[in-house]
Structures are given as structure tokens and as C-alpha cells.
N, C-alpha and C positions, 0 to 999 in steps of 0.2 A: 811614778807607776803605782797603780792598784795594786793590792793583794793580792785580786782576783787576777790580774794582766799579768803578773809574776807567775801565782802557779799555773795559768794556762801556757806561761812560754815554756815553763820548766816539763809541763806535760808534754807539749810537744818534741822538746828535747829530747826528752828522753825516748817517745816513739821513734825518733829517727834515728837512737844511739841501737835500738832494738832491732828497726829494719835492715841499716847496717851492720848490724852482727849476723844476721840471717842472712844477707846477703853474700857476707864474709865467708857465713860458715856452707851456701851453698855452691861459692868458689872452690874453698879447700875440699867438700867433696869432689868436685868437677878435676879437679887437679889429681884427686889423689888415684882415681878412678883411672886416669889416662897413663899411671905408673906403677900400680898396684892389682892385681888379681881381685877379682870380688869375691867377697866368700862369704855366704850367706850365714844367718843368723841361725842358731837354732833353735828360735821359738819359731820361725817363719818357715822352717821345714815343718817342723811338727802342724802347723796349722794350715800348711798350701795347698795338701793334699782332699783335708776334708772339703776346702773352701772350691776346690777344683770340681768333686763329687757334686754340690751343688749347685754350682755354677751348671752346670750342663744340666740340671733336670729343669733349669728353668727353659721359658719359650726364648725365639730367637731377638725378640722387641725388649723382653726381659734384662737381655744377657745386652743387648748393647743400651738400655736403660743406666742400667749397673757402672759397666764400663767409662758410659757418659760422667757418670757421676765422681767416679774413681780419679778420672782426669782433672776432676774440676778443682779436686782436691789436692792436686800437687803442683809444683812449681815449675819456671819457666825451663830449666834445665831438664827436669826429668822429661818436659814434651819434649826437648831435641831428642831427647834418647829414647824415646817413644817413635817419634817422626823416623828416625834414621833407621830403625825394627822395620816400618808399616812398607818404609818404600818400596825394595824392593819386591814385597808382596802385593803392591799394587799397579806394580809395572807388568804386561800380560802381554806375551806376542801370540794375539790375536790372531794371525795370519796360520802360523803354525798349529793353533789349538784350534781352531774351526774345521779342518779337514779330519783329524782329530774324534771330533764330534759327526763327522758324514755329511760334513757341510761346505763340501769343496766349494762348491757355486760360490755362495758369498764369498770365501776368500778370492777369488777369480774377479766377482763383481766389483770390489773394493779397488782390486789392485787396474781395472782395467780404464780408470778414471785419470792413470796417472798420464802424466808423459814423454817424450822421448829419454829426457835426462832422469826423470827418476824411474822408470821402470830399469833403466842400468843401474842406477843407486841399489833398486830393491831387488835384483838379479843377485848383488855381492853380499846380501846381510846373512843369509844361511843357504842351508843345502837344501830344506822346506820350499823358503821363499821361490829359489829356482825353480823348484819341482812344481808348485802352483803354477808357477808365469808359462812354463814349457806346457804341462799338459792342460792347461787353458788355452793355449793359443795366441797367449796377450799382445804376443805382436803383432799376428795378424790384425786382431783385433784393433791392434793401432793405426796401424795402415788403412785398412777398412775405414773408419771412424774419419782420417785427414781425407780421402778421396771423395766420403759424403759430403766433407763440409768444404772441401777448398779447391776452387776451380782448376787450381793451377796442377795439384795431387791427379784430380780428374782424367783432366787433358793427359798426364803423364801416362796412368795405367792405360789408358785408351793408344797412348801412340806408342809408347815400348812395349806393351804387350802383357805385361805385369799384372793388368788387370783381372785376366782369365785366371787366376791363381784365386780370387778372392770371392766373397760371398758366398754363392750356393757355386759347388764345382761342376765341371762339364761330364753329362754322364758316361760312366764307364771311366773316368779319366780317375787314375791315383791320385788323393792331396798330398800336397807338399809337409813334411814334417817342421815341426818348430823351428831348425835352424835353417832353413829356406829364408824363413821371411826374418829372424834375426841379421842376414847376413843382408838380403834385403833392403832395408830400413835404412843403412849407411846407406848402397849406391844409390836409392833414390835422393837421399839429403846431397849429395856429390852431384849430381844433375842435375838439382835443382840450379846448385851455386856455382855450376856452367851456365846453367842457363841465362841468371842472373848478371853473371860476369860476361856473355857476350852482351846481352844489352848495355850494359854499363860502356865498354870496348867498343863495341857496333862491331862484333864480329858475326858471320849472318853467310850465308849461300843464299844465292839470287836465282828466281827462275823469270824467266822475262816472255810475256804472251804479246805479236803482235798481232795486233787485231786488221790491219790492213783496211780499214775502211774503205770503200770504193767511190763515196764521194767526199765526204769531210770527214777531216780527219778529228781526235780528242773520244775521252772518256769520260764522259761528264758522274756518272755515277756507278754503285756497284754496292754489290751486300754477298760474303760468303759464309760457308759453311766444309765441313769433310768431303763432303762430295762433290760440291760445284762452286762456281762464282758466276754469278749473275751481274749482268753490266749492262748499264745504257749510255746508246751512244748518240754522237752529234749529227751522224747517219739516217735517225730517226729508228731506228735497228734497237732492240734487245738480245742479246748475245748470251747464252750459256755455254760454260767453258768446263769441261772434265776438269775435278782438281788431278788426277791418278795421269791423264793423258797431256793435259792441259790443249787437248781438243773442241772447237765448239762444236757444241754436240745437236742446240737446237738455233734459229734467229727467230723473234717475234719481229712481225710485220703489222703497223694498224697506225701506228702515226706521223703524220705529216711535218712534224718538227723536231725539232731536236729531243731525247729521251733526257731531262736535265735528273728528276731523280725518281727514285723506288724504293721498294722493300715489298719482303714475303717473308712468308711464312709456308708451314706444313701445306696447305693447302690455295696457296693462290699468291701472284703478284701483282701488286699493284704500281702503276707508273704514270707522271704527269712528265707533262712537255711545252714546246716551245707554242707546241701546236694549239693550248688554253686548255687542252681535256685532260684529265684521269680516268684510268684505262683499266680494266681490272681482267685477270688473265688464269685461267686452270693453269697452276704449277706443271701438274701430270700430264693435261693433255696438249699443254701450249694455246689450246684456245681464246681468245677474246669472248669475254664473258660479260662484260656490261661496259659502258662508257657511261661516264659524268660530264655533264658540261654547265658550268658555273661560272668557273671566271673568264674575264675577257678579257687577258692578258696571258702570259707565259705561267705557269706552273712549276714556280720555282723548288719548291721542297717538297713532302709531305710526311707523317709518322701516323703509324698506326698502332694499338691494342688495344683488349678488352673492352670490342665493341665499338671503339669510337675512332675516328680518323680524322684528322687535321690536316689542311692543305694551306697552302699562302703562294701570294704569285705578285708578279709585278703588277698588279691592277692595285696593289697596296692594302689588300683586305686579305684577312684569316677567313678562312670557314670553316666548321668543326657538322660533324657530320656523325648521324647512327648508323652504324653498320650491323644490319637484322644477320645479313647473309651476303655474301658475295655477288647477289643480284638485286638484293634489295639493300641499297645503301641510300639514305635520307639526309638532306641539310639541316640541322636542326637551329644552324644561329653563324652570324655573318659579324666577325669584328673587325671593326675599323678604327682606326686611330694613329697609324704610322701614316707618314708626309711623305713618304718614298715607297717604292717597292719592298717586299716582305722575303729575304734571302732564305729564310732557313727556320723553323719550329721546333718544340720537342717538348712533352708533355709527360706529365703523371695523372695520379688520382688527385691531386690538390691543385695542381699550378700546368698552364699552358704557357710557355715561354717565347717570345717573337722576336727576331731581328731583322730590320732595316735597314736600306740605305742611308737613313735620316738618321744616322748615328745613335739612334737609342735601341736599348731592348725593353720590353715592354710584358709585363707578369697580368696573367689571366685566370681567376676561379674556374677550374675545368666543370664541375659542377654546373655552378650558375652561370659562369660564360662573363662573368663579369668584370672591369677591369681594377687591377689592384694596386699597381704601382709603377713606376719608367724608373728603369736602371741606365743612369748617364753618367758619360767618360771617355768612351770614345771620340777621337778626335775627326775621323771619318768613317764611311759608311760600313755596318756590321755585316761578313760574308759568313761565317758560320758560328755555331755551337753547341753545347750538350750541355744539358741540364740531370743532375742525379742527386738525392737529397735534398739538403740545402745547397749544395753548390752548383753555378752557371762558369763556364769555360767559353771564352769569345774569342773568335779571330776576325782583325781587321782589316779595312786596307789602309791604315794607319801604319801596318806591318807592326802590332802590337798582339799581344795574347794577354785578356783581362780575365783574372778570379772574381767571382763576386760570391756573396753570403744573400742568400735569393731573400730571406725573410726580412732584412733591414735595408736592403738595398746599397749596402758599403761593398766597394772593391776592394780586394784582401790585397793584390799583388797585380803589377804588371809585368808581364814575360818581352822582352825586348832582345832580337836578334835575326829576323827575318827580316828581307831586304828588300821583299817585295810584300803585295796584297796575301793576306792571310786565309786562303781559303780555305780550307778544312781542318779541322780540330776532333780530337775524341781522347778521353781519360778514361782510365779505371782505379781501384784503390791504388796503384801504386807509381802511374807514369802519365802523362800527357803526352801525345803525340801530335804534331802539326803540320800540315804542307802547305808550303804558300806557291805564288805565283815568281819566286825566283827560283826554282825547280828543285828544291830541298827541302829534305823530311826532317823535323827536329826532334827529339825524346827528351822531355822535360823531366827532373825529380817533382811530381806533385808533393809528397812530404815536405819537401825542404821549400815549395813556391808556397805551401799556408804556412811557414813559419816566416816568424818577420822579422827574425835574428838570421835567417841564413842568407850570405851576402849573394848579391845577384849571378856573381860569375859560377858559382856551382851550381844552378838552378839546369842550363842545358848538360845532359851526358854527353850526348852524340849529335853529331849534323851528319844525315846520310845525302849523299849525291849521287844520281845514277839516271835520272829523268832529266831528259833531253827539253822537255819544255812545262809549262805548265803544269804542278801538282793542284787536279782536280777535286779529290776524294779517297779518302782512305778508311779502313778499318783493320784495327789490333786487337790480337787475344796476349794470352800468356807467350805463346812462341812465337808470334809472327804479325808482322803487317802486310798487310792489301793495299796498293794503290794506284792510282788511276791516275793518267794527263794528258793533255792537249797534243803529246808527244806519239799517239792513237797506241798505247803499250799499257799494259797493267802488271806491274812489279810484287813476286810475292818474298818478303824479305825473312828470310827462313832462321830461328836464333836457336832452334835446337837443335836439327840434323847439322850441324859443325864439327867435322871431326875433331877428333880428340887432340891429332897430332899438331892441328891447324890451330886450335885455341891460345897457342903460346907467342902466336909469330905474333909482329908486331902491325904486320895489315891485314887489314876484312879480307875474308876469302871468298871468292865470287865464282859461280858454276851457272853459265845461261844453258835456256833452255827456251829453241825457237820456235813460234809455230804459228803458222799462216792460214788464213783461213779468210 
């Protein structure tokens, strides 16, 4: 070893004998500190005072220049003991100090973002907090806020009545004070999860409409609403039924074969038949307002919005159609490509959806009209579907129910349990429902059928039986399904008005209600 190798090791030695004595000796103060009183020096009284006097005539960039500096200069201990000073003076309830200031609002605005589980968190942190949450309103606010955004909230206020309590109130009418809608907020959450728990159960009160047709019997189609339900029959007949009376109130007369399906809207229905035409109808006046005549077959489905109408019929061709106005409705483009009759349609802005006899369903640019892709799988001919997002929902007469993922054309799951042809299908975010042609309504968990860990036997909740023959067509919201069969009866399967008392037993609780017509 060098001379020079020597005294740089000895140099560094010695640096290290130094740090660790500084280290030592910033321990024993840390030590001595946590068991001894401080007692300041007094040079550092005598000089605190001036240095204090200065400090304050400087600006405020000055004074934390300074500070910066002060910091830089000392060691890792005195920052905790620096740090452990700053916290609590940088810890500010904000919520408290803003009304404080005349600034009720934003603390209001802050807190109204939270929700169900923390606005009770932030009800218990003070007396403040409370007082903001109470004379804000915030749970109204909350309530308001879940009924804008969730259909099921919606329907709630609308059918317990709860809703008149919210938004702008009814004039002359006192509002309800804070602990209205605090007390509130629970029983809705508690009816929700009756609600929830008779679908899961199939506990439900039944009203039963017989429609009595006078020559053939069956309900081929139907679409409702709060006020009424609208059906066509095998009678050639369109029938509106009071929901309140469950009376029909009007019949439409104009075609020669069987009414196979419809839909309306605000202003008008439209309906195809056995007869080959589409029928277009004043909702208000009942009038016959235009007829279409295109295809030379039966008029199997049709869907309509925003202007554009899709028909398909057993002649095995689509037609998609402009609708200017309810008198002026234009073909604008004719697809062909299925081998069999065309059961059923359903369309967005992106994708028109087709299914056939010929076992395939068949993906269309609503746009261009052009075609895009054949979804195969089925093992025989497709009788219905519903298309939403990316997802298509199929029923067979395979007596199968297939998922598909519309944009790759992969089947995610197959639903197996129906015994017969699968003829009507409809999903929403949380349930599939399906009726086939062994006269049974089923309720699928859709969560658990796009998972492909969840084993097959929990996929159905419920099997409802009560249709004497043929499930033709159905439609489900949050509380209830509609449906139609060959049985010439339209079932409305009621899961909220369930009493309370009834909800415990262990069978569905059933309330008919007859009417002839």
C-alpha cells in the first residue's frame, strides 16, 4: 500500500469516527430531550427577541426564504421535531371554518358529493358538521341526486309517492324539514331490498287480463307503460287495456291477419302482421294513419327510433326505412342475406341486429346498411333477441338462451333450462328474463351469466309458472313483468306491491284479477 492509499484510508476513517460521533451525539440529545425539561440557553434569550423584531419587518417570501434556509441547516432530528410542531397547524377543518367565513354554500357543495355511508360518517365528526348537513338539505339532496340517475329510485318516488316531497315543492304545500328525508333514506334503501328479495324468491301478486278473443285465440305481442298496455292479437285486433281498471279501453280494426308485433310511442303505433303490411296508427285518435306495403310475407317483428324503422318478415329480407313523419315513411334499403325467415330485429346508431330461422344472427352498419358479420352457435332456428351495447341476448328453439360480445362475435355463455322453443327474451343491467313455449317465465342473474367462474346452477333465480299455454312476449322494468300467450291472457307479475306480511312465507303470493272484454 502507497503512502498516499494509507493517509486517504486513515482520512476516511477518521470522517466516519466524526460522523458517528455527531450521530451519537444527536441521539443523546434526542434521548435526553424525551426525559429532561428544555431549558433554554441564555445567550438565545437575550438574542430571540431582537432576531424575532426582524424577522417580522421582513416580506412574507422573505420570512419563508429565511426559514428555508434555517432548515437546511439542521439535522434530521430537529425536522421531526420541526414536522411534529407544523402538523397540527396544517391540519384545518375546512368544513367548520368556511361558514365561519359566510361561506355556507361550499361547505354544503363539498359535502353534497358524498354518499349514503359517508354523509352518516360526516353527520358524527361535530356539532358544525351536523348543522351544515341539516340546514343544507343534504339528504334531500341525496335522494334528489339517486332518483335523477337511477331508474329504479325513479319508478320508486313515482309509485310510493315520495317523489312529491322533492325538487321544486307543490305550491302552497309546507316542505318537509331535514329529518323527513334523513328518516327517509333508510325506508327507501329497505324497499329497495324487498324489492330485490322478491325477485330473487318470485314473490310477486298476479293480475290476470282475459282478453277472450272471439275468433283465435293467443297474444302475440304487447308494449306497456303507467297508463296502459297495448297488445296484438292473433284476432287480427289491437287491444288497449287500462293499467288502473285493467279495462280495454279502445280495439284497433284494419288488418287481415294476425297483429304478430308493434311498438309506440308518444305519439303513434305502429304494427305489422300476418297480413304482409305495417300499419301506422294516431295513439290519441286510434286512427289508421298510413299503411306500408313491402314485404310479401308475414311481418314478423319491427323496432323503431330516431327517425329510422326496421321491419323483417318471413319473406327473409330486412328493410330499414326513413320515417320523415308518421305519413311519410320511406324504404331506404332492403337486406338480404338470411336462408330462412327473419324472426325478430333490434337496432342502435352503430349495429342492426337480425335473427333467423337459419340459425344465425346476422350484425348490420345502421348507417351504411352494410353487412358486418354472422354470429353462429345456435343449434336451431333463432326466435328472439335484444341487442344493448356490446351485448346480444338470443332465444332459441334449441330451448337455449346465448350471450354474445356483438363486436368480436364470441358467445360469452349459454343459459340452459327451458324445455321448450325459446321465444322471447329481454335484459336490463341487472336480470334476463325469458319465456319459452313450455309456458314458463325464467329470471336469469345476468352478472353471474358474463362471469365464467360462476357455476351454471346459479345462473336461474326463479322459474315462474302461471301460463296455461304458450309464452308469447314479455316486457320487464324494475318491479314488474308483462306477458303475453297463446293461453289469449296477459299476466302482469307485480314484485313490489307485496305485502309486507307476505314477504316471509315461503310461497309466491297470488291476487287475480278478471276481466273480460
Amino acid at each position: 500500500m502507497t503512502s498516499v492509499e494509507s493517509s486517504m484510508e486513515i482520512s476516511v476513517v477518521g470522517e466516519d469516527q466524526q460522523e458517528r460521533k455527531k450521530v451519537e451525539s444527536v441521539e443523546a440529545v434526542a434521548s435526553t430531550s424525551k426525559t429532561e425539561v428544555y431549558e433554554p440557553s441564555e445567550e438565545y434569550k437575550k438574542q430571540r427577541d431582537p432576531c424575532v423584531e426582524n424577522f417580522q419587518t421582513w416580506s412574507e417570501m422573505d420570512q419563508v426564504d429565511f426559514v428555508e434556509h434555517l432548515l437546511s441547516l439542521m439535522c434530521h432530528y430537529q425536522h421531526g421535531q420541526v414536522n411534529t410542531f407544523l402538523k397540527p397547524m396544517l391540519q384545518r377543518d375546512f368544513i367548520s371554518a368556511l361558514p365561519a367565513k359566510g361561506l355556507d354554500h361550499i361547505a354544503e357543495t363539498i359535502l353534497s358529493y358524498l354518499d349514503f355511508k359517508s354523509l352518516c360518517s360526516a353527520e358524527l365528526v361535530c356539532k358544525e358538521w351536523y348543522r351544515v348537513i341539516a340546514d343544507g338539505m343534504l339528504w334531500k339532496k341525496l335522494i334528489e341526486r339517486m332518483v335523477r340517475t337511477d331508474a329504479l329510485w325513479k319508478g320508486l318516488a313515482e309509485r310510493r309517492g315520495w317523489g312529491q316531497y322533492l325538487f321544486k315543492p307543490k305550491p302552497g304545500e309546507p316542505p318537509k324539514n331535514h329529518k323527513f328525508y334523513r328518516q327517509l333514506y333508510p325506508q327507501i334503501i329497505a324497499d329497495i331490498e324487498r324489492i330485490e328479495n322478491n325477485w330473487r324468491t318470485g314473490r310477486h301478486t298476479l293480475q290476470r287480463i282475459h282478453c277472450r278473443s272471439e275468433t283465435s285465440k293467443g297474444v302475440y305481442c304487447l308494449q306497456y307503460d303507467d297508463q296502459k298496455i297495448i297488445s296484438g292479437l292473433r284476432d287480427n285486433t289491437i287491444k288497449i287495456w287500462d293499467r288502473n281498471t285493467l279495462e280495454c279501453t279502445q280495439v284497433l280494426t284494419a288488418h287481415t291477419g294476425s297483429v304478430l308485433c308493434l311498438q309506440y310511442d308518444e305519439r303513434i303505433i305502429i304494427s305489422g302482421s300476418s297480413d304482409s303490411t305495417v300499419r301506422v296508427w294516431d295513439i290519441k285518435t286510434a286512427e289508421m294513419t298510413n299503411t306500408l306495403i313491402h314485404h310479401c310475407e308475414a311481418v314478423l317483428h319491427l323496432r323503431f327510433a330516431d327517425g329510422i324503422m326496421v321491419t323483417c318478415s318471413k319473406d327473409r329480407s330486412i328493410a330499414v326505412w326513413d320515417m320523415q313523419s308518421p305519413s311519410e315513411i320511406n324504404l331506404r334499403r332492403v337486406l338480404v342475406g338470411h336462408r330462412a325467415a327473419v324472426n325478430v330485429v333490434d337496432f342502435d346508431d352503430k349495429y342492426i341486429v337480425s335473427a333467423s330461422g337459419d340459425r344465425t344472427i346476422k350484425v348490420w352498419n345502421t348507417s351504411t346498411c352494410e353487412f358486418v358479420r354472422t354470429l353462429n352457435g345456435h343449434k336451431r332456428g333463432i326466435a328472439c333477441l335484444q341487442y344493448r351495447d356490446r351485448l346480444v341476448v338470443s332465444g332459441s328453439s334449441d330451448n337455449t338462451i346465448r350471450l354474445w360480445d356483438i363486436e368480436c362475435g364470441a358467445c360469452l355463455r349459454v343459459l340452459e333450462g327451458h324445455e321448450e322453443l325459446v321465444r322471447c327474451i329481454r335484459f336490463d343491467n341487472k336480470r334476463i328474463v325469458s319465456g319459452a313455449y313450455d309456458g314458463k317465465i325464467k329470471v336469469w342473474d345476468l352478472a353471474a351469466a358474463l362471469d365464467p367462474r360462476a357455476p351454471a346452477g346459479t345462473l336461474c333465480l326463479r322459474t315462474l309458472v302461471e301460463h296455461s299455454g304458450r309464452v308469447f312476449r314479455l316486457q320487464f322494468d324494475e318491479f314488474q313483468i308483462v306477458s303475453s300467450s297463446h293461453d289469449d291472457t296477459i299476466l302482469i307479475w307485480d314484485f313490489l306491491n307485496v305485502p309486507v306480511s307476505e314477504t316471509s312465507s315461503r310461497s309466491p303470493s297470488r291476487s287475480y284479477t278478471y276481466v273480460s272484454k
